[in-house]
N, C-alpha and C positions, 0 to 999 in steps of 0.2 A: 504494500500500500504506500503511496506517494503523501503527501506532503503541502499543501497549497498555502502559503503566508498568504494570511492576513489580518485585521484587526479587529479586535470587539471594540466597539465605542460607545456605546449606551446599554443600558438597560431599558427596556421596552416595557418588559412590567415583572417587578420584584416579587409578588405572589406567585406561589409555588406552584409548576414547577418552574415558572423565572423564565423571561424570554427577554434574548440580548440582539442587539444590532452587528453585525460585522459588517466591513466592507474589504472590497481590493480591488485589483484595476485590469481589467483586459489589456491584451494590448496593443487595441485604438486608442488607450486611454479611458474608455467607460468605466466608471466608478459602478461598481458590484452592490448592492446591499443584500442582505439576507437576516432574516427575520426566524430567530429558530430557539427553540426550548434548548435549556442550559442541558440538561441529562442527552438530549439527543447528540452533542458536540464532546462533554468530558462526562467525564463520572468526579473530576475534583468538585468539592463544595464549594461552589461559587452564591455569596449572595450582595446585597447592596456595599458589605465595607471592601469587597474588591477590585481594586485600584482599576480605575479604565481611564482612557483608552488603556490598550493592551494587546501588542501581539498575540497571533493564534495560530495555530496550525491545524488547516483544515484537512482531514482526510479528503483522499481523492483518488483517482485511478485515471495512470494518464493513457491514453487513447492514442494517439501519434504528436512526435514533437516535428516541426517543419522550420524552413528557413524564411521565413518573409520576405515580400518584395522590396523591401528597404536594407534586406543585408541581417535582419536580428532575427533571433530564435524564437520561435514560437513552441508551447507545447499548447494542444487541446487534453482539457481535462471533465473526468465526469465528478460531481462530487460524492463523496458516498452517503449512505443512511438516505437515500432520498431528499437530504437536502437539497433547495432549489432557489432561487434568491425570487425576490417579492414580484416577479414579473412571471413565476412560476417557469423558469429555464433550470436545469443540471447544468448543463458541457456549455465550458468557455476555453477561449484562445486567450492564454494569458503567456507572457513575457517566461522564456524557459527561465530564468532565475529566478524566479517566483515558486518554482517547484521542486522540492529535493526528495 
């Protein structure tokens, strides 16, 4: 299983079982958001006194990485658990360093 950086930056709603914001960036650029219960992402106990913003690492399964027409690496990824960001999409083309 892959790896995908990115950031939680809010809390959505601190009632159990707790849904946080993250984003990350394709790479055109489009800022990602995704909207998802805390247990679906870790099993750490996360609640309102933990420090955000905050790197994260999203699971994911990369699918093929390519070279862009501008010369930089791309990887497409699917993300796992059914995570999907708030437009209801899985699989994006994000910046291969973005995935380890």
């Amino acid at each position: 299983m892959a790896k995908l950086k990115a950031t939680v930056t809010r809390w959505v709603d601190e009632e159990f079982p707790g849904f946080v914001e993250l984003r990350f960036a394709e790479a055109d650029g489009t800022v990602v958001l995704i909207t998802e219960k805390v247990p679906v992402l870790t099993a750490e106990n996360w609640d309102s006194s933990t420090p955000l913003p905050m790197p994260f690492d999203l699971d994911c399964e990369v699918l093929r990485r390519e070279q862009d027409p501008h010369g930089g690496a791309t990887a497409v990824v699917e993300l796992s658990y059914g995570v999907q960001d708030d437009d209801g999409r899985g699989q994006f083309t994000v910046p291969a360093d973005q995935v380890r």
